[in-house]
C-alpha positions in Angstrom: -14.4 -56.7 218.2 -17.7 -56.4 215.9 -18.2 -58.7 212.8 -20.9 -58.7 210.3 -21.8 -60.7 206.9 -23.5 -59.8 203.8 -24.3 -61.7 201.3 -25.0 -60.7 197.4 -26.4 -63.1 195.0 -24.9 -61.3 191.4 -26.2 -62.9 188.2 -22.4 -62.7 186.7 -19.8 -65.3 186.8 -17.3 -65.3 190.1 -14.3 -64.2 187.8 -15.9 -61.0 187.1 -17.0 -60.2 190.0 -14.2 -61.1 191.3 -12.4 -58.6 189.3 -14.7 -55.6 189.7 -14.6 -56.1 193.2 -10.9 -55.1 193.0 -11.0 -52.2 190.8 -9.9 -48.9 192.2 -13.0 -46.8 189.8 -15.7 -49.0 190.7 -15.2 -48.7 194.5 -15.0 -44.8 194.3 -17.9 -44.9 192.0 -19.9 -46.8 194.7 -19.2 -44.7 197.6 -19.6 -41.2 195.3 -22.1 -40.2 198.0 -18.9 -40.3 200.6 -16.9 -38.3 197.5 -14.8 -41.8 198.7 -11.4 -41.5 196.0 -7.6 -43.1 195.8 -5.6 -41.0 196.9 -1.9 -42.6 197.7 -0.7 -46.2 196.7 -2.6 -47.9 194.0 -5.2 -45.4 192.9 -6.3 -46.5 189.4 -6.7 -49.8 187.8 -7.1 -53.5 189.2 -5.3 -54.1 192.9 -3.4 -57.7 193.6 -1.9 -59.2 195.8 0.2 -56.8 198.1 -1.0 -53.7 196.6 -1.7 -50.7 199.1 -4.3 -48.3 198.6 -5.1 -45.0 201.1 -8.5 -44.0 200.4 -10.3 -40.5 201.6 -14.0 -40.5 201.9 -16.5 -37.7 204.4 -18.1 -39.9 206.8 -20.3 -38.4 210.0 -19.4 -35.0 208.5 -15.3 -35.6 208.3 -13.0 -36.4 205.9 -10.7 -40.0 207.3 -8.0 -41.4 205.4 -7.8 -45.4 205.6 -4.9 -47.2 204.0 -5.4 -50.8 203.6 -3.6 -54.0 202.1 -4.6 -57.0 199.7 -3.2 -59.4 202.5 -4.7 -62.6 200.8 -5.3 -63.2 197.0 -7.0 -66.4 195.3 -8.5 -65.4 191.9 -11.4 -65.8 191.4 -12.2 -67.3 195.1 -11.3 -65.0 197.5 -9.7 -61.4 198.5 -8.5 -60.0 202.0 -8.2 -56.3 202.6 -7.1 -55.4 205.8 -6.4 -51.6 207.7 -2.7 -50.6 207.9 -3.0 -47.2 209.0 -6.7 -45.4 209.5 -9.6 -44.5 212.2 -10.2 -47.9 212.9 -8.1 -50.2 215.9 -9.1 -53.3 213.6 -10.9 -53.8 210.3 -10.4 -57.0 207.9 -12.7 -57.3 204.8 -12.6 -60.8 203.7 -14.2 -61.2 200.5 -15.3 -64.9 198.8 -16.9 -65.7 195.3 -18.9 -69.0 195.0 -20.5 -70.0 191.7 -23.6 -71.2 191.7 -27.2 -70.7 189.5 -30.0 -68.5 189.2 -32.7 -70.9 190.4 -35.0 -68.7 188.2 -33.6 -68.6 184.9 -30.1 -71.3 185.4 -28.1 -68.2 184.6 -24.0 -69.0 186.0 -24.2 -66.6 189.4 -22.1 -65.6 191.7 -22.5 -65.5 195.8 -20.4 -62.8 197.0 -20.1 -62.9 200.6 -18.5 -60.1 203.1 -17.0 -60.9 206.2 -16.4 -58.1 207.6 -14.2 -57.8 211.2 -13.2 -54.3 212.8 -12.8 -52.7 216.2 -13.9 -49.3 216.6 -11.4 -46.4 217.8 -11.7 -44.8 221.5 -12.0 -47.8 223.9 -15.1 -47.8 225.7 -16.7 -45.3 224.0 -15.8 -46.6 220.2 -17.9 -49.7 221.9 -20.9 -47.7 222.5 -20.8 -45.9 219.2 -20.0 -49.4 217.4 -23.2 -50.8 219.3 -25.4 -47.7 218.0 -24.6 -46.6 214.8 -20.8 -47.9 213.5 -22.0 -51.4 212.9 -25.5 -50.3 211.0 -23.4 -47.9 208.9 -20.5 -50.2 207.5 -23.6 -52.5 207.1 -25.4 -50.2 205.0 -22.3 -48.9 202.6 -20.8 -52.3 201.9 -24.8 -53.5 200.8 -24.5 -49.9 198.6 -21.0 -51.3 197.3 -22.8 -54.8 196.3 -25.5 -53.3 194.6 -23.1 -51.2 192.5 -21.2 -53.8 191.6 -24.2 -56.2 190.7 -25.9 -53.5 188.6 -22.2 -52.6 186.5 -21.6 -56.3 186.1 -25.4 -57.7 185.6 -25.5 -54.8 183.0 -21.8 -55.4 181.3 -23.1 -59.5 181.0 -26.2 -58.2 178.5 
């Protein structure tokens, strides 16, 4: 089992972020350069609690499917998505707002954290590919994610 942690300072208050972090659009328009889309389940609007989603998105040069679940739902605190069906053996996303201030200008913020906890497929070998590239990669798309989120919501506050 790998975990990583990212965190996002976004100059927005938590109960937007909160919110564009669960809408079906944004994600797809942050992973466009995975041509990442809804595809079965909820595949528009705002997910809850509940709510099931399959996404398909090109990764490593093939297309994956990866259904996951809103298993935990405290607005405008906290979000769980976890894998139901998908290429993963594990992967839970837990997602947590905290406001807080710019130090710079007092603007209301928000610290959005990812916590982030998956096991790779194939057994030995899904540990040697987590521990050279997997862990790296889900590093580097859910920092894409953040920044997409920050620029739609820092923008939509102006």
């Amino acid at each position: 089992m790998s975990r990583f942690e990212v965190a996002t300072l976004v100059l927005a208050p938590p109960a937007v972020v909160f919110d564009a972090s669960l809408s079906v659009e944004l994600h797809a328009s942050s992973m466009r350069d995975s041509r990442e889309q809804a595809v079965a389940g909820v595949t528009s609007g705002q997910l809850s609690l509940g709510d099931q989603v399959t996404w398909r998105a090109r990764h490593f040069g093939f297309t994956w499917h990866l259904t996951s679940t809103i298993s935990a739902y405290n607005s405008p605190s906290y979000f769980v998505d976890e894998q139901v069906n998908g290429p993963f053996r594990y992967w839970r996303h837990a997602h947590t707002f905290e406001s807080t201030h710019d130090g710079d200008s007092g603007i209301e913020a928000t610290l959005m954290k990812d916590i982030v906890d998956f096991a790779a497929p194939a057994g030995p070998l899904g540990t040697i590919t987590d521990a050279l590239v997997l862990r790296r990669y889900m590093t580097k798309l859910i920092l894409l994610r953040n920044a997409h989120i920050r620029e739609v919501t820092e923008t939509a506050r102006q």
